[in-house]
C-alpha positions as MATLAB code, in Angstrom:
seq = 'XXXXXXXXXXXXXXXXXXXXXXXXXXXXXXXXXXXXXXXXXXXXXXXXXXXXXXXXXXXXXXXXXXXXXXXXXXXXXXXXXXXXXXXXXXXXXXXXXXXXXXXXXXXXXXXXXXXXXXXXXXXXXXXXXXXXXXXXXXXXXXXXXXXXXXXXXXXXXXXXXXXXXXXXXXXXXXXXXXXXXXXXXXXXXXXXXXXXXXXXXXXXXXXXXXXXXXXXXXXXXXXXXXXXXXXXXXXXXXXXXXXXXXXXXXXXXXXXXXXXXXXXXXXXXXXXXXXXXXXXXXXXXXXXXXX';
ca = [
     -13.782  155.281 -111.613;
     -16.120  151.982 -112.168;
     -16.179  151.211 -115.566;
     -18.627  149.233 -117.744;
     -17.291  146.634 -119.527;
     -18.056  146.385 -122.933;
     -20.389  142.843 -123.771;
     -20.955  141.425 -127.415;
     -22.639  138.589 -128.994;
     -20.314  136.688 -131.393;
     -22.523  136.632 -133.954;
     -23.378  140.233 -134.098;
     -19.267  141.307 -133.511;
     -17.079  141.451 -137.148;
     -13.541  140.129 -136.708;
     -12.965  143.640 -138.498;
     -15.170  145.184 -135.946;
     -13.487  143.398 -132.834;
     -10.259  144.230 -134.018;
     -10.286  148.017 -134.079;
     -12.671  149.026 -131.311;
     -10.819  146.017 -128.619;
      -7.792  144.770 -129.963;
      -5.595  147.376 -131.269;
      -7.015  149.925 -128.529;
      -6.389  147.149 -126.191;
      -9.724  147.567 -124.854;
     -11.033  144.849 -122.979;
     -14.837  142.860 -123.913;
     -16.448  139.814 -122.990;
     -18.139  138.148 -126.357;
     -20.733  136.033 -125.071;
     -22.562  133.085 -127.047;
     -18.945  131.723 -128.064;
     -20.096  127.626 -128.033;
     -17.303  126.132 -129.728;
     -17.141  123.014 -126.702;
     -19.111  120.491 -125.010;
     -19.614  120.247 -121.121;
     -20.900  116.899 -121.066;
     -17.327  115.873 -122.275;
     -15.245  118.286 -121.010;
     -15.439  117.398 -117.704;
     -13.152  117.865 -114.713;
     -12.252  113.947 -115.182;
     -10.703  114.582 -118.831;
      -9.268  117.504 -117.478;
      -7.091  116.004 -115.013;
      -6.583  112.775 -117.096;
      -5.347  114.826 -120.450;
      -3.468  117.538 -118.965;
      -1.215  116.097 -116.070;
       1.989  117.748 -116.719;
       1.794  119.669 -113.299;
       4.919  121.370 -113.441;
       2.975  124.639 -113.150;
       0.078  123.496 -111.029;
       0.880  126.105 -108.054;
       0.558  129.236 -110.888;
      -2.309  128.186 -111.062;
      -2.853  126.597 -114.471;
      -1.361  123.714 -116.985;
       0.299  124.968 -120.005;
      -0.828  122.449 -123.279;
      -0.176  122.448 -127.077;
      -2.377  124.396 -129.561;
      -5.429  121.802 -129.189;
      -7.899  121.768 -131.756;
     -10.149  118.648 -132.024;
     -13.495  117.089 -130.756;
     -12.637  117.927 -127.152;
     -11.036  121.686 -127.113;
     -12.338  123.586 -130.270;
     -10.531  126.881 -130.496;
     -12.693  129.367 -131.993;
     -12.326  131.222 -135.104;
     -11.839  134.215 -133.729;
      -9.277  133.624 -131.432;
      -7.419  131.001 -134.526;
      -7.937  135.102 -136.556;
      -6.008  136.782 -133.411;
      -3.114  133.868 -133.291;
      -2.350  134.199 -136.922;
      -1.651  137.798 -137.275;
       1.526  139.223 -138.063;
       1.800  141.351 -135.274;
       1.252  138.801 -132.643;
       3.683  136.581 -131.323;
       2.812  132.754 -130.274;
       4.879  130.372 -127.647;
       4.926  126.878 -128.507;
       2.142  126.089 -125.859;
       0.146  128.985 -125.989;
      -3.619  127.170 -124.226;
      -3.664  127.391 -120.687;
      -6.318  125.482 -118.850;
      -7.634  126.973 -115.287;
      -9.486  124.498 -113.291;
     -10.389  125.969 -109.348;
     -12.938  125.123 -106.791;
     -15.469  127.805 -105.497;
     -14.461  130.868 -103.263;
     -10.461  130.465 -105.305;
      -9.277  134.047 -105.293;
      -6.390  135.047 -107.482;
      -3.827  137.348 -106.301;
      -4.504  140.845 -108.344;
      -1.614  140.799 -110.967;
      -0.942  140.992 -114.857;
       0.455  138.706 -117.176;
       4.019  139.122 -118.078;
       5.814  138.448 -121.188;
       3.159  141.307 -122.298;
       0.417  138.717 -123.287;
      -3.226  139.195 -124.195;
      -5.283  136.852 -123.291;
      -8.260  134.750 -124.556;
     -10.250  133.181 -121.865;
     -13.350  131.379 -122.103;
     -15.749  130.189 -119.584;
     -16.374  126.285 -119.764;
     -18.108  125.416 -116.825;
     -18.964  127.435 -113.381;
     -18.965  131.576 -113.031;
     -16.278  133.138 -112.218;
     -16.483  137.527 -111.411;
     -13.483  139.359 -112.449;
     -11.943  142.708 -111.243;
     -10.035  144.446 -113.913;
      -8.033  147.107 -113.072;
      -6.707  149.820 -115.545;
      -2.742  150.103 -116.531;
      -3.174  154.025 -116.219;
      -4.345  153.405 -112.433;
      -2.382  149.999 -111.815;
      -2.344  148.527 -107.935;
       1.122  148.415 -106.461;
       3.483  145.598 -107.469;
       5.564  143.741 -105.462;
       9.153  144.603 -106.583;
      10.508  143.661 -109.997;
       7.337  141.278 -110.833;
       3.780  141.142 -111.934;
       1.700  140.687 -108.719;
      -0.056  143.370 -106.936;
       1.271  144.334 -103.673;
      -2.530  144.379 -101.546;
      -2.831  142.942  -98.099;
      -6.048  141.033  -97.355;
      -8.129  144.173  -96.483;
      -7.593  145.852  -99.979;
     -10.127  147.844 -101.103;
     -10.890  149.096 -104.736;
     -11.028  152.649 -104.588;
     -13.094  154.107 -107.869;
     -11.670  157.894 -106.824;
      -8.455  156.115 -107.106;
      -8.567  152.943 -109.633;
     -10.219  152.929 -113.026;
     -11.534  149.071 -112.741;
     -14.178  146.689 -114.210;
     -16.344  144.315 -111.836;
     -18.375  141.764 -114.047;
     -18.793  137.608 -114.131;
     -18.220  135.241 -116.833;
     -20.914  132.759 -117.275;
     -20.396  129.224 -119.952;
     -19.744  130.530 -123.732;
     -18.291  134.013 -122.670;
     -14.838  135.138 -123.942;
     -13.142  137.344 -122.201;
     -10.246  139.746 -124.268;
      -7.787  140.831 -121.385;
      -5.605  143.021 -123.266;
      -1.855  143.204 -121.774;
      -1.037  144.791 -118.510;
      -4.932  144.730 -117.372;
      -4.414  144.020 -113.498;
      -7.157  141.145 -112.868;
      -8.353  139.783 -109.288;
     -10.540  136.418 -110.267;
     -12.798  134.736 -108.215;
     -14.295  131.283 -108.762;
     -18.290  131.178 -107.441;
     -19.442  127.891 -108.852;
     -18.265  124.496 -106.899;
     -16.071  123.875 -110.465;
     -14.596  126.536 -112.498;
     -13.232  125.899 -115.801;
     -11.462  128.079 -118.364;
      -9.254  127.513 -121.388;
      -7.162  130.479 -122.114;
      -5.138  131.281 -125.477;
      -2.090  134.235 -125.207;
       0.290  136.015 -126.957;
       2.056  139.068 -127.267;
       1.705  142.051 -129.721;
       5.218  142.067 -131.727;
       5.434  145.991 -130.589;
       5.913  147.340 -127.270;
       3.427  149.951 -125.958;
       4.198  152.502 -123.385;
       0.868  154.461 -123.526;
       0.306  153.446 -119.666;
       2.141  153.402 -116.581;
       2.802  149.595 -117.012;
       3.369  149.518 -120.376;
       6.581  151.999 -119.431;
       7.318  149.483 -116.654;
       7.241  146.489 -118.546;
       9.674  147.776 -121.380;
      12.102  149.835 -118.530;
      12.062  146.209 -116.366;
      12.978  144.166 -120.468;
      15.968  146.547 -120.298;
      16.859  145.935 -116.957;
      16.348  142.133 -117.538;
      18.605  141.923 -121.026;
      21.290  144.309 -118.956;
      21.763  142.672 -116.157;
      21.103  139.137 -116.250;
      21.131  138.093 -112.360;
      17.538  139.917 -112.166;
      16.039  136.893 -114.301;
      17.898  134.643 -111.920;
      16.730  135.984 -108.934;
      13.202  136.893 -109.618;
      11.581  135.101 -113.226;
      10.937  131.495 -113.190;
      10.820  131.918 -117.113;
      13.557  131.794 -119.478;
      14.347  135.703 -120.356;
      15.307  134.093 -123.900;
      11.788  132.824 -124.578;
      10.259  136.394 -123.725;
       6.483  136.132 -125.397;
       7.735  133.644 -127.961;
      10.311  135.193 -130.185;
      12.831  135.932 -127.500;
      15.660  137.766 -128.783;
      13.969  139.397 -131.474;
      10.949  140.970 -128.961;
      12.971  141.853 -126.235;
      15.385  144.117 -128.787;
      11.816  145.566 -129.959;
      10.574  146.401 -126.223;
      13.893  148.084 -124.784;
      15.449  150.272 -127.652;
      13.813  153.281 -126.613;
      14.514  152.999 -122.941;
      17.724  155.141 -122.393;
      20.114  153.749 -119.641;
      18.954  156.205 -117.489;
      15.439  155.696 -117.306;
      16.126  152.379 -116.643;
      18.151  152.910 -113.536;
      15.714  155.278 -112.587;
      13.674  151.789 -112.973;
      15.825  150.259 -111.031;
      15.873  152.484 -107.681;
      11.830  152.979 -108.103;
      11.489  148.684 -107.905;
      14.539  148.974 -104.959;
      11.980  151.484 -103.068;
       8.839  149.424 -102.877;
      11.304  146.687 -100.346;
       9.988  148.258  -97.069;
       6.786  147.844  -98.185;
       6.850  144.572  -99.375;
       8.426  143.606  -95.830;
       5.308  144.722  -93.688;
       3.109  142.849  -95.984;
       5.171  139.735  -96.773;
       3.286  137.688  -93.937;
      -0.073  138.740  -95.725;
       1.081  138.225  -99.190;
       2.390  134.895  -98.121;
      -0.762  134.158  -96.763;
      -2.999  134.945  -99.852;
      -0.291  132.664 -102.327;
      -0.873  129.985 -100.050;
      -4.397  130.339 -100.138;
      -3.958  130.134 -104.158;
      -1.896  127.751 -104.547;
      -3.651  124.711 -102.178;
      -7.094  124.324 -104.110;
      -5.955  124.430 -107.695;
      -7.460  121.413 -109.549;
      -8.562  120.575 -106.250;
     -12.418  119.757 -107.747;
     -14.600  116.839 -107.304;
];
């Protein structure tokens, strides 16, 4: 089904409002009117000379420290969201997205569980946001969709959203929301705060995957090696602490049941690797690649 996303002005939203209608439902909205920066300073120049630890340029997007000064205002509401008790917070938890028009993401969801924060700076970008209750296939053991270049969204199939982001809008992208982005404006910028709710939910079909592939991960270590960049110990900022949360109630076997389900999608993956391969390459040549 095509679903309507939910749009609020800032000023008519309560943080007590926002909180039980979007966050806790993990329900995403776009607040628009959020004007907490300045375009005529934070340009694509001061971009690229601020931020030019590129260690994570081909994901797609520079990680930074908590920023909060003349240039990068965070706004309250996202500070309110950061400061609960119930959310966890990495050490660099702004991400700054900076991609030339017609950049396409590759459909996928965050790991580490995060929510997300983003808000539009400059450009337009229209996002498809697919349902965890009717998630696209994922390529084995990680967070990106398994789609060749033809994929279609099917509304008798998928439960998505299709809607743009224009300046001032903040998008909520609640964990495990599969999102395809695409960047229409010659420069696209976004800042993006995350973190991760200090309890596990299993209410959808990836919320049961994430915690059954958090068990696999803290049973048998080689997984991390051979298929997370990230350190396991640093999962969504407490590490040790959150990863004990997510997996106690995943028996052993459910999570080799897990285990064979991630084994089965390999045959798949093989007669779209050439595709996949394709679209990553695609991704990965035109980020911060603006003039």
């Amino acid at each position: 089904m095509r679903l309507e996303i939910d749009k609020r002005k800032l000023s008519d939203l309560p943080y007590e409002e926002f909180v039980e209608k979007y966050l806790l439902p993990e329900k995403p909205l776009v607040i628009q009117n959020v004007m907490t920066f300045n375009k005529e300073v934070l340009t694509p120049s001061y971009i690229l000379e601020n931020f030019t630890d590129e260690n994570k340029r081909e994901a797609g997007w520079f990680d930074a420290d908590l920023v909060d000064n003349a240039m990068i205002k965070i706004p309250e509401i996202v500070k309110s969201v950061l400061d609960r008790q119930d959310m966890s917070v990495r050490k660099s938890p702004m991400r700054l997205f900076m991609q030339p028009g017609g950049h396409v993401t590759l459909p996928h969801y965050d790991g580490n569980s995060l929510h997300g924060l983003n808000q539009q700076i400059i450009g337009k970008k229209k996002w498809i946001v697919t349902s965890p209750n009717t998630p696209l296939p994922n390529i084995p053991f990680m967070f990106a969709s398994m789609v060749g270049k033809n994929f279609k969204y099917n509304a008798t199939v998928h439960d998505f959203y299709e809607f743009e982001t224009v300046p001032g809008d903040l998008l909520f992208l609640p964990r495990y929301m599969v999102h395809e982005v695409h960047s229409l404006e010659p420069v696209n910028l976004n800042l993006n705060w995350v973190c991760t709710p200090t309890y596990p939910n299993e209410s959808s079909l990836l919320g049961r995957r994430e915690v059954e592939i958090v068990k696999l991960r803290k049973t048998l270590p080689l997984i991390n090696k051979a298929f997370f960049p990230d350190k396991f110990s640093n999962y969504g900022g407490q590490g040790q602490e959150l990863i004990d949360r997510y997996s106690r109630d995943v028996s052993t076997i459910r999570m080799f049941k897990r285990l064979v389900k991630e084994l089965a999608r390999y045959p798949r993956l093989f007669l779209l690797a050439k595709q996949l391969k394709e679209r990553a390459n695609e991704f990965s040549k035109n980020n911060f690649n603006v003039k």
